[in-house]
C-alpha positions as MATLAB code, in Angstrom:
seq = 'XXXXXXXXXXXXXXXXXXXXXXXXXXXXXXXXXXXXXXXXXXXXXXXXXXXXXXXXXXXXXXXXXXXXXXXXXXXXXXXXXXXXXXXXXXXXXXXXXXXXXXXXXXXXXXXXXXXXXXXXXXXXXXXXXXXXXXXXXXXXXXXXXXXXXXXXXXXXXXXXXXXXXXXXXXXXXXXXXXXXXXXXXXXXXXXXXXXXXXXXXXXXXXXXXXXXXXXXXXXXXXXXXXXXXXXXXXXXXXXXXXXXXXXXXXXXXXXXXXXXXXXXXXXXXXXXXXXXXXXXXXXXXXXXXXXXXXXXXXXXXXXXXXXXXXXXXXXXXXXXXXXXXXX';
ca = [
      14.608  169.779  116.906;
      14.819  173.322  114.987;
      11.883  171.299  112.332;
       9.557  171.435  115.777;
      10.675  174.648  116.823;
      10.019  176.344  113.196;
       6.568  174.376  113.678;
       5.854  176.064  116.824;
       6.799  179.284  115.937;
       4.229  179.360  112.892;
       1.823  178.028  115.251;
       2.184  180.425  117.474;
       1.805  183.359  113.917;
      -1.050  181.534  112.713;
      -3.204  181.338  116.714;
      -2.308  185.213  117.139;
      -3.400  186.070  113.419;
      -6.916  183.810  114.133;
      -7.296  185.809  117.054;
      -6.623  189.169  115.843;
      -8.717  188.233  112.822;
     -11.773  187.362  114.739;
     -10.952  190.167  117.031;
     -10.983  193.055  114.344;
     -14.535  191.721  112.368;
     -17.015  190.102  114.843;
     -18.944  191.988  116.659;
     -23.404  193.279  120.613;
     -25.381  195.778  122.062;
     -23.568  195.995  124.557;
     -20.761  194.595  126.322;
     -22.355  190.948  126.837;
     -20.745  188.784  129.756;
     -17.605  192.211  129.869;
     -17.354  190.656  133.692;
     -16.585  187.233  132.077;
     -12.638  187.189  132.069;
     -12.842  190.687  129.468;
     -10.303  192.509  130.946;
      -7.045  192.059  132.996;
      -4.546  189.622  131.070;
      -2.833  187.793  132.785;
      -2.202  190.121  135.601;
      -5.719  190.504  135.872;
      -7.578  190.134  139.164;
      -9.936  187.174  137.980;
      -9.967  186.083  134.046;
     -11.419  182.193  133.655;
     -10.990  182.733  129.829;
      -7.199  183.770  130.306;
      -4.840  181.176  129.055;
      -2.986  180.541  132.851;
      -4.086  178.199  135.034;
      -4.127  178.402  138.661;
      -1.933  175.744  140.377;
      -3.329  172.375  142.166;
      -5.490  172.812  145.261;
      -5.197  176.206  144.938;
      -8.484  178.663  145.023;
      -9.142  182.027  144.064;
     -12.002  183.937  145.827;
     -13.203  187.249  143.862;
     -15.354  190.145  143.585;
     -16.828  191.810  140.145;
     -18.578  195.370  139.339;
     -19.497  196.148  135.808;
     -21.525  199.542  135.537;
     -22.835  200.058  131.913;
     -24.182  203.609  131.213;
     -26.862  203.975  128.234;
     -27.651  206.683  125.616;
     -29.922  208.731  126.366;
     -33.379  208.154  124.218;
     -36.645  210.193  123.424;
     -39.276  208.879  125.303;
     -42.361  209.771  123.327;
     -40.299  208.331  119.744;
     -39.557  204.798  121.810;
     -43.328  205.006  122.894;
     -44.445  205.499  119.010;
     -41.809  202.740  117.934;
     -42.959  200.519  120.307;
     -46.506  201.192  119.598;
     -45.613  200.081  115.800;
     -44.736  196.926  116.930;
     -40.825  197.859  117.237;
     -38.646  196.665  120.399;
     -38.165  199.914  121.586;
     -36.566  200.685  125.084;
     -35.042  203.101  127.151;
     -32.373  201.735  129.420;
     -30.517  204.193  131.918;
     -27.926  202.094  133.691;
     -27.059  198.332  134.384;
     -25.036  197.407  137.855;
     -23.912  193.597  137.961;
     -22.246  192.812  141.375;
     -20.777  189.091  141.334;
     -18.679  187.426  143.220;
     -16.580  184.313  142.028;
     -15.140  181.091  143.337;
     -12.530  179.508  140.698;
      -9.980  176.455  141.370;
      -7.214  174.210  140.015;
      -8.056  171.315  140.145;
      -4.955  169.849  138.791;
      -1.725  172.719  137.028;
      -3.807  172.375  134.074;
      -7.323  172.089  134.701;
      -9.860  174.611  136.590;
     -13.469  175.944  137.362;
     -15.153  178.280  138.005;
     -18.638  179.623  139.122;
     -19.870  183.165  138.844;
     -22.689  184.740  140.698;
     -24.353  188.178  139.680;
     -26.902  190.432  141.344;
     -27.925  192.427  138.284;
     -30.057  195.715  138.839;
     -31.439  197.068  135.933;
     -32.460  200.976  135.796;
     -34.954  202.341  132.740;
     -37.846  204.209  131.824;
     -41.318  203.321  131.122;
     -41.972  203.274  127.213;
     -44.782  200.913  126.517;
     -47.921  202.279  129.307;
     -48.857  205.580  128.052;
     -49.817  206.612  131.549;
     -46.965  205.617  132.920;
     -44.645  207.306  130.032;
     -41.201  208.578  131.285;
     -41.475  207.060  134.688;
     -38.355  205.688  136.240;
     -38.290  202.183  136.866;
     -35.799  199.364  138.142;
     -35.499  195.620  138.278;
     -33.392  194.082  140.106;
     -32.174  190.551  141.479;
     -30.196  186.759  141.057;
     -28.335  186.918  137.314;
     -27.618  184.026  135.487;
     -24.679  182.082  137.308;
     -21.896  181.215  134.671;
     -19.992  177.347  135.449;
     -16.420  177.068  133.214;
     -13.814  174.620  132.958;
     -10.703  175.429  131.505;
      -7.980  173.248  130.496;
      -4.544  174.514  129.296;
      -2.999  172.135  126.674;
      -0.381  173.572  125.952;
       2.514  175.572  127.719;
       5.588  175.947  126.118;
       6.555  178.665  123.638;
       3.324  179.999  124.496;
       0.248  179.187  126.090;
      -3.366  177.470  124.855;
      -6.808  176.566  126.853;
      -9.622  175.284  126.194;
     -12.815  176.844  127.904;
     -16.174  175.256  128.022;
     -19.114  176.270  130.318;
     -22.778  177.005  131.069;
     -24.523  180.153  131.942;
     -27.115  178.374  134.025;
     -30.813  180.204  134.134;
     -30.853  180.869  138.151;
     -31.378  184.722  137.662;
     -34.563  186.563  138.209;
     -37.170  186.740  135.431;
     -40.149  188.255  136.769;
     -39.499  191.501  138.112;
     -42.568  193.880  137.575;
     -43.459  197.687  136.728;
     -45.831  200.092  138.318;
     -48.926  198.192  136.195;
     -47.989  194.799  137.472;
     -46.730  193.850  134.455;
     -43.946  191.962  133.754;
     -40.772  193.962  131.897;
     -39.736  192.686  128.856;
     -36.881  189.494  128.764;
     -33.638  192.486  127.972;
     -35.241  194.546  131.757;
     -35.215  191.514  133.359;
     -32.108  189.923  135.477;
     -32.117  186.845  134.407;
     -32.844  185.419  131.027;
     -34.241  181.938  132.066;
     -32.157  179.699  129.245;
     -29.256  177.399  129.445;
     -26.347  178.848  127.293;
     -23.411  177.225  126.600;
     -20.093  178.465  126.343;
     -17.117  177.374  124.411;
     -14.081  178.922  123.225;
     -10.226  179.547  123.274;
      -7.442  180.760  124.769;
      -3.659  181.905  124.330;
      -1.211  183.884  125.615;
       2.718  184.877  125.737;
       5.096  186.586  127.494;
       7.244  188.988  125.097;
       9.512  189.545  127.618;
       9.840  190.629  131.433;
       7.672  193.479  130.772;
       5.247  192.540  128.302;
       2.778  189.762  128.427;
       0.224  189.500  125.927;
      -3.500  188.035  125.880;
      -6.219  186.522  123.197;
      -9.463  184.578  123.436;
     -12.781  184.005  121.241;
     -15.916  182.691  122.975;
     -18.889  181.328  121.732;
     -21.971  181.365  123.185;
     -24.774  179.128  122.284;
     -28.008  180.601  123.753;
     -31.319  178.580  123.638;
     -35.044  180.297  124.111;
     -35.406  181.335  127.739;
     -38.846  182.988  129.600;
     -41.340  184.700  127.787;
     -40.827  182.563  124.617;
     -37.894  184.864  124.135;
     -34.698  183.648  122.358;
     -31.231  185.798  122.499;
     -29.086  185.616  119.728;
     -26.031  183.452  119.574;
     -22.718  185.614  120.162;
     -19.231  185.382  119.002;
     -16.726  187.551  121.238;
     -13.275  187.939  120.868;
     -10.528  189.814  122.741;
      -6.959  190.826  122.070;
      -4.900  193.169  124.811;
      -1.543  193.658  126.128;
      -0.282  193.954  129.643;
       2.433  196.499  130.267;
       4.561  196.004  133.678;
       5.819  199.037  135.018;
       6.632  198.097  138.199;
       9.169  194.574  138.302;
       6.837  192.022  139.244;
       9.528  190.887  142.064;
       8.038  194.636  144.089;
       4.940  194.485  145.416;
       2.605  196.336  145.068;
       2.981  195.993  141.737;
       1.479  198.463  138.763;
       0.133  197.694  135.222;
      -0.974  199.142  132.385;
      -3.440  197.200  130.746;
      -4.909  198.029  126.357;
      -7.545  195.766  124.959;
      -9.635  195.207  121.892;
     -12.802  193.523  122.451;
     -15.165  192.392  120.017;
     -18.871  191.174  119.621;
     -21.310  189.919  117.130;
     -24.339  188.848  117.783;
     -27.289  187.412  116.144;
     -30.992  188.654  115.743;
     -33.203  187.535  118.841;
     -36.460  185.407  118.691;
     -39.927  185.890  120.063;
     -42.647  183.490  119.704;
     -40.422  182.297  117.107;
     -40.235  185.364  114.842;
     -37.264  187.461  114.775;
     -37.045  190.510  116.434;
     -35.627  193.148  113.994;
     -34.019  195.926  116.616;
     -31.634  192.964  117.891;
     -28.177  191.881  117.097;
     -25.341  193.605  114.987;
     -21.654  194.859  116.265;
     -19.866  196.580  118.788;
     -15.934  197.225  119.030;
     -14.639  198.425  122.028;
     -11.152  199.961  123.632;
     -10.477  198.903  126.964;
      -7.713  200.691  128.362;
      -7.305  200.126  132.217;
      -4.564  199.632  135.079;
      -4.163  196.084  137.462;
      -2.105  195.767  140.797;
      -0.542  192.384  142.796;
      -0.900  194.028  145.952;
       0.688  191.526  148.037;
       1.499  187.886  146.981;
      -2.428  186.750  146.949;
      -4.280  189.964  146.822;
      -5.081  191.311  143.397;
      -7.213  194.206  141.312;
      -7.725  194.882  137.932;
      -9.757  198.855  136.798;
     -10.690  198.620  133.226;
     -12.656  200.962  130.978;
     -14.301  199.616  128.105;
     -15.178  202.360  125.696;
     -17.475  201.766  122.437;
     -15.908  203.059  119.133;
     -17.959  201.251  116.737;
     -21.667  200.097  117.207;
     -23.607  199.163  113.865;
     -26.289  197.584  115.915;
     -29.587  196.209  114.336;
     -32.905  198.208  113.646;
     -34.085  201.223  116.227;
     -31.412  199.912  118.920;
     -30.410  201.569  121.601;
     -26.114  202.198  121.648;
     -24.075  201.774  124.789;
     -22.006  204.843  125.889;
     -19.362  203.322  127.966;
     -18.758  200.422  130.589;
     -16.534  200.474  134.050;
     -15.365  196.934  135.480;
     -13.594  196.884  138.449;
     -12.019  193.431  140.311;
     -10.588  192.243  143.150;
      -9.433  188.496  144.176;
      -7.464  186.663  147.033;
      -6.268  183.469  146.744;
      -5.931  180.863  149.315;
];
């Protein structure tokens, strides 16, 4: 017996070492699928790619914001980079509302669909005459479908976590011209991703509980012949009770690393050179258990580190906010 419990014990080093590994060096443009479990830990409103599982027949209904706010770019130098041929934009704001169904199908196993309305708010770059003019485009995102099965639940906690995000959003949103905005404007992307990763977690003790997973996405060429790049992202965080989870309401403290790499995009088949690289962010953020089913989870991702690729436009800081119920 003390042969399997030294075995699980540098298990348990070697999983947290992965994940802090992956979670200090890979690296997006912005905070790609943030609504997608990224914040919370385990006492977080909703998080599919948390290592918990819901119980049998049990379901969780939710609601998601995630505002992202955008640097703030010279029009007339995005207009001459785009005229070279560059992928030049100037985002203002991005507001995803989703709401989410997830349930436990056995202790171990659960799913769990995600549905955003994405609106999208920029200025016009690429039509000289319409240079500077405030546009928006807005409707379905991509739904996102998970399973996750936790394997393991003793000294500490694993899942597995496989999905789709399924192309249901809206891809042909229009400016001022009639023409459509490019495939990064648009709601929707129009390609079948898939989505595969890992999860662990442990409780230090009755007030600490701490979190881990790296996801994978596999993204495939979507509308306008346009290919996003595949995208490694990784998350480490801590959640601090300091209210005794036996009180309700209770009150967290909640610190988080989050990490993203992504690869260069494809048009037409070429690459597009202002695409890809690395962003780190700090997520620092408070949760509640309001009452025994209601839950809500404020985070603030905040980019430290953003060695993104070409003329790309950086990400100034994200809000997500959640709240669940379950039945």
């Amino acid at each position: 017996m003390k042969i399997f419990s030294i075995r699980y014990r540098i298990a348990y080093v070697v999983v947290w070492i992965a994940m802090f590994a992956l979670s200090s060096v890979n690296r997006v443009d912005a905070c790609d699928l943030c609504t997608l479990g990224g914040f919370g830990g385990t006492t977080g409103a909703i998080n599919p790619t948390a290592a918990e599982a819901p119980a049998k027949n049990k379901f969780t209904l939710g609601y998601m914001l995630e505002y992202q706010d955008w640097e703030s770019v010279d029009i007339h130098k995005a207009h001459e980079l785009h005229e070279e041929g560059r992928d030049a934009h100037a985002r203002k704001n991005d507001i995803t509302n989703s709401v989410f169904l997830g349930y436990g199908i056995t202790d171990a196993f659960s799913i769990s669909l995600q549905t955003p309305y994405v609106e999208r708010r920029s200025r016009e770059v690429h039509d000289h005459e319409l240079l500077g003019n405030n546009q928006t485009a807005t409707g379905l995102g991509d739904a996102i479908l998970l399973g996750k099965y936790k394997f393991y639940d003793k000294q500490f906690g694993l899942a597995g976590i496989f999905g789709f995000k399924l192309p249901t959003g809206t891809t042909n949103e229009r400016n001022e011209s009639g023409e459509k905005y490019e495939p990064e404007l648009q709601p929707g992307t129009g390609s079948l991703d898939y989505i595969v990763g890992l999860a662990a977690n442990k409780r230090i003790n009755h007030w600490l509980i701490l979190d881990s997973n790296c996801l994978y996405i596999l993204k495939t060429e979507g509308e306008q012949d346009y290919e996003f790049g595949d995208m490694v992202r990784a998350t480490i965080g801590a959640t601090f009770h300091v209210i005794s989870e036996e009180k309700k309401p209770t009150f967290n403290f909640i610190s988080e690393m989050i990490s993203q790499f992504a690869n260069k995009d494809e048009h037409a088949g070429e690459t597009v050179y202002d695409s890809g690289g690395t962003t780190l962010f700090f997520a620092p953020g408070i949760s509640s258990q309001l009452t025994e089913q209601l839950k809500a989870t404020l985070s603030a991702p905040i980019p430290f580190y953003q060695a993104l690729g070409g003329q790309h436009q950086e990400l100034d800081f994200n809000i997500l906010f959640s709240i669940s119920y379950d039945i």
